[in-house]
Each structure stands twice: as C-alpha cells, then as structure tokens.
C-alpha atoms as an extended CHARMM CRD file, in Angstrom:
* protein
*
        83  EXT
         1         1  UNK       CA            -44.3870000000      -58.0160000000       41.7750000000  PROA      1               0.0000000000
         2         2  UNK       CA            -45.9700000000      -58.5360000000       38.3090000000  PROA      2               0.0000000000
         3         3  UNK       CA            -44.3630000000      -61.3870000000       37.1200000000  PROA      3               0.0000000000
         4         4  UNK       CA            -45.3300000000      -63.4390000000       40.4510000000  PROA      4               0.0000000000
         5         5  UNK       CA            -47.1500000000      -66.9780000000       39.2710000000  PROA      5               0.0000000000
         6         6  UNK       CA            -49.9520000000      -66.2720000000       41.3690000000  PROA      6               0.0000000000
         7         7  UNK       CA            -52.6830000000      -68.4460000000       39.7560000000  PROA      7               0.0000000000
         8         8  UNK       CA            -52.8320000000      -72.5820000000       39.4890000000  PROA      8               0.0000000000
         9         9  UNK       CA            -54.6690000000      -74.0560000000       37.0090000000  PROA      9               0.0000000000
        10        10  UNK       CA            -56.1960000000      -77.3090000000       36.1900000000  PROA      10              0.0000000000
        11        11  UNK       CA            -56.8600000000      -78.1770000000       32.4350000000  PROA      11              0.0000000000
        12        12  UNK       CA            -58.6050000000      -81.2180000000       31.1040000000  PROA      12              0.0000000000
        13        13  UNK       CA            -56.2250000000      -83.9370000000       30.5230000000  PROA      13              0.0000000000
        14        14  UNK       CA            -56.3940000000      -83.3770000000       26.5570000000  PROA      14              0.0000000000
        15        15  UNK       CA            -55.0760000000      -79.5420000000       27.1160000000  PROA      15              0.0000000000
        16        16  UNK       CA            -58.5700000000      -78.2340000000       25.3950000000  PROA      16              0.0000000000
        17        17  UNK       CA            -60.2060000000      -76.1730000000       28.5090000000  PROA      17              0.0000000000
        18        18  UNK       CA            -59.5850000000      -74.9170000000       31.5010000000  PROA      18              0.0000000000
        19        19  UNK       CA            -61.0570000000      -76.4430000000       33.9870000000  PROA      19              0.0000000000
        20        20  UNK       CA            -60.4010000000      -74.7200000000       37.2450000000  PROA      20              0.0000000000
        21        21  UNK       CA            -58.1620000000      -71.6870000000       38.4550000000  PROA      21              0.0000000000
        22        22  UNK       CA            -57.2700000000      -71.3920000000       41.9190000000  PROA      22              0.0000000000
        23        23  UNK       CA            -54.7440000000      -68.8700000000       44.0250000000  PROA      23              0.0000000000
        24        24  UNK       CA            -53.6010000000      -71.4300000000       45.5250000000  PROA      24              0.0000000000
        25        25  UNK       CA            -52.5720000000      -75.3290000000       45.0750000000  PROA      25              0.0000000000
        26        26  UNK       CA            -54.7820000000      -76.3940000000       47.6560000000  PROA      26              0.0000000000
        27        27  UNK       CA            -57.6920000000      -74.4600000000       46.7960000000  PROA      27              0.0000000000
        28        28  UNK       CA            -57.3310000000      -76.4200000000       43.3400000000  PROA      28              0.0000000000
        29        29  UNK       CA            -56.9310000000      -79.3290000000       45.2580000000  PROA      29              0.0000000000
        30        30  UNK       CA            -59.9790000000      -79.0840000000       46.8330000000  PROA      30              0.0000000000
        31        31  UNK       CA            -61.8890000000      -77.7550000000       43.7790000000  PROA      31              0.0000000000
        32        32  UNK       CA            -60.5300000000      -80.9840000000       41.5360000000  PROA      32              0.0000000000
        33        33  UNK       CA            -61.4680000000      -83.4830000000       44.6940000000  PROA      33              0.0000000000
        34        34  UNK       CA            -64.9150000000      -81.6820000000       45.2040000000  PROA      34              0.0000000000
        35        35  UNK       CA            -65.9240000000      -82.2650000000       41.5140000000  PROA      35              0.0000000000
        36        36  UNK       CA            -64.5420000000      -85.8820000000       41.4720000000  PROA      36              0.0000000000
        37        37  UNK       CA            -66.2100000000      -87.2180000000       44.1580000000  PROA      37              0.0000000000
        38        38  UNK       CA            -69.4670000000      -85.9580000000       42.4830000000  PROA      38              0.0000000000
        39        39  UNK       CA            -68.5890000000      -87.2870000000       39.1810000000  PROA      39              0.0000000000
        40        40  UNK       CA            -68.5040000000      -84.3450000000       37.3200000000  PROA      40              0.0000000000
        41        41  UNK       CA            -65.2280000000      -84.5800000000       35.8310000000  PROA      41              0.0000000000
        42        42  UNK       CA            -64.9250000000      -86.7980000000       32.8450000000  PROA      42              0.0000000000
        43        43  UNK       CA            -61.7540000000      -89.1760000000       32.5970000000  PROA      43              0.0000000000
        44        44  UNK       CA            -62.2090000000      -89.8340000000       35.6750000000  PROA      44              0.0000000000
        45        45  UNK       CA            -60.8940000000      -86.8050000000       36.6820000000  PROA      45              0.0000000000
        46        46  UNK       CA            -57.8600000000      -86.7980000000       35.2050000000  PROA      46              0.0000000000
        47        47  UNK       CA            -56.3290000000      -83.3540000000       34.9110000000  PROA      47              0.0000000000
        48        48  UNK       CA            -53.3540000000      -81.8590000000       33.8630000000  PROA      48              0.0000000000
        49        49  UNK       CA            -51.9290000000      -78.9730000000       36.5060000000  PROA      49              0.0000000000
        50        50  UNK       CA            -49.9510000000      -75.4350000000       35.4430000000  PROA      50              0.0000000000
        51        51  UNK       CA            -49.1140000000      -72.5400000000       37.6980000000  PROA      51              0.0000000000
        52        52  UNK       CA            -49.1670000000      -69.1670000000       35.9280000000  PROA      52              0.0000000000
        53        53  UNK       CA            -49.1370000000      -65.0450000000       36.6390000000  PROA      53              0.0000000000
        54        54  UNK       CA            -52.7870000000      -63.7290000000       36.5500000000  PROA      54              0.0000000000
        55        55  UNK       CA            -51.5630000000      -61.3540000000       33.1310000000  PROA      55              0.0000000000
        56        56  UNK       CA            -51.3820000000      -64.7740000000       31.1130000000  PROA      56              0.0000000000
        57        57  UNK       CA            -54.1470000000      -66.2180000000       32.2080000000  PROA      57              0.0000000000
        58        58  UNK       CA            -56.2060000000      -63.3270000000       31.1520000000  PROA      58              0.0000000000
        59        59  UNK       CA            -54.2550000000      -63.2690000000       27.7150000000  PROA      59              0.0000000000
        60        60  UNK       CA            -54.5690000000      -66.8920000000       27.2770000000  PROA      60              0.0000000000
        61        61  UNK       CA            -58.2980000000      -66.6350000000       28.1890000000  PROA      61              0.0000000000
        62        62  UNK       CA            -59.0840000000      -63.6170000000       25.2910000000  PROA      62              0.0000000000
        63        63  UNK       CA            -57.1090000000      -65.7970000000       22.8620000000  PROA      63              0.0000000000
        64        64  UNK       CA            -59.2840000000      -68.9600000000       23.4890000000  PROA      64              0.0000000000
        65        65  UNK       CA            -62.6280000000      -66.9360000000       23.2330000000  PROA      65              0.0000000000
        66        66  UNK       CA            -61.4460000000      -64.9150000000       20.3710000000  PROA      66              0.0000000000
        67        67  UNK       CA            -59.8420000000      -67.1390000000       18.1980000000  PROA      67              0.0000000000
        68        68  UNK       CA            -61.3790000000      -70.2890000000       19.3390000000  PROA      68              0.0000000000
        69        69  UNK       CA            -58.0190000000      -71.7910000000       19.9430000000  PROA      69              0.0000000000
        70        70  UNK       CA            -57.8460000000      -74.9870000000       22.5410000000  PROA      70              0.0000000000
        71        71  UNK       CA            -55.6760000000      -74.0430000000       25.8180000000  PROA      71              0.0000000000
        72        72  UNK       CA            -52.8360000000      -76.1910000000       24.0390000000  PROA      72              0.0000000000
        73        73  UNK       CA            -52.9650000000      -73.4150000000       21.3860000000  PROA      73              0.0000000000
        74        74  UNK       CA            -53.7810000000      -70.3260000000       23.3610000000  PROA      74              0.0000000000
        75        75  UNK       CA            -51.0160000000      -70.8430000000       26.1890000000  PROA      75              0.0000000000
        76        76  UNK       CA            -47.9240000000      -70.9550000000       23.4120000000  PROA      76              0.0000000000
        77        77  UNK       CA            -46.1710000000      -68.4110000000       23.4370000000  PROA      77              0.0000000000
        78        78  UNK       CA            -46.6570000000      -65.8070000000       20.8320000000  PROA      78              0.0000000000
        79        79  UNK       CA            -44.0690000000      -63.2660000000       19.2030000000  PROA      79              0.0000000000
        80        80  UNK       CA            -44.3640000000      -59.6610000000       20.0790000000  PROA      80              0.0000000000
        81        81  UNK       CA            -42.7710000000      -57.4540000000       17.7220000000  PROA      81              0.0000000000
        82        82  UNK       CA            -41.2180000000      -54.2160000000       19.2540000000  PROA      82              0.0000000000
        83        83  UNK       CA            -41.9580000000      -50.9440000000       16.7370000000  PROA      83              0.0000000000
C-alpha cells in the first residue's frame, strides 16, 4: 500500500527542521528521550510530532534542500497540474 503513513517525524518546535524520522512512534520516542537527556535538543526539547507516507517525506525533503524552504514551507501542499 503506497499511501500507508509509514514514517513519524519530529520537527523542532518552530516547524524549521526536521529533527528526527522514525518507522515507528516509539522508535521516535526513544530517539527524542535519548537526545534530551543529553541535552542536545534546544527548547528543552520541545518538539512538534507528524506521521507521514515515506513518498512525502522524500518530496518534502528535496523541496527543503532545493529551495531552501523551512519544513513549515516545504510540507504545504503544492498544486499539481494534470497536462
């Protein structure tokens, strides 16, 4: 099934980066606890969560490193026009 929401996500709490991605909400979990209880998360590891199929994380992905576009910009959805 291609349209399964297979992937979790964590994203800083300002929607700029991605943080983490995880295929599965425990895995995350564990990744966000791991990296707060060594202090490597800034605002105190405040993160916002999302649950997506691995297609739209890789188009969201391209769009942030080609454009330069925050997450918050990246992950709306875009118009596709059929020829």
């Amino acid at each position: 099934m291609t349209d399964q929401y297979d992937v979790y996500l964590a994203v800083d709490f300002f929607n700029e980066k991605i943080l983490f991605a995880a295929k599965s909400s425990g895995e995350l979990s564990q990744m966000i606890l791991r990296n707060i209880e060594n202090g490597s998360l800034a605002s105190d590891g405040a993160v916002r969560l999302y649950r997506t199929t691995s297609s739209t994380l890789n188009d969201i992905v391209n769009f942030m490193s080609l454009y330069d576009f925050p997450f918050h910009e990246a992950a709306v959805p875009k118009e596709v026009e059929d020829d």
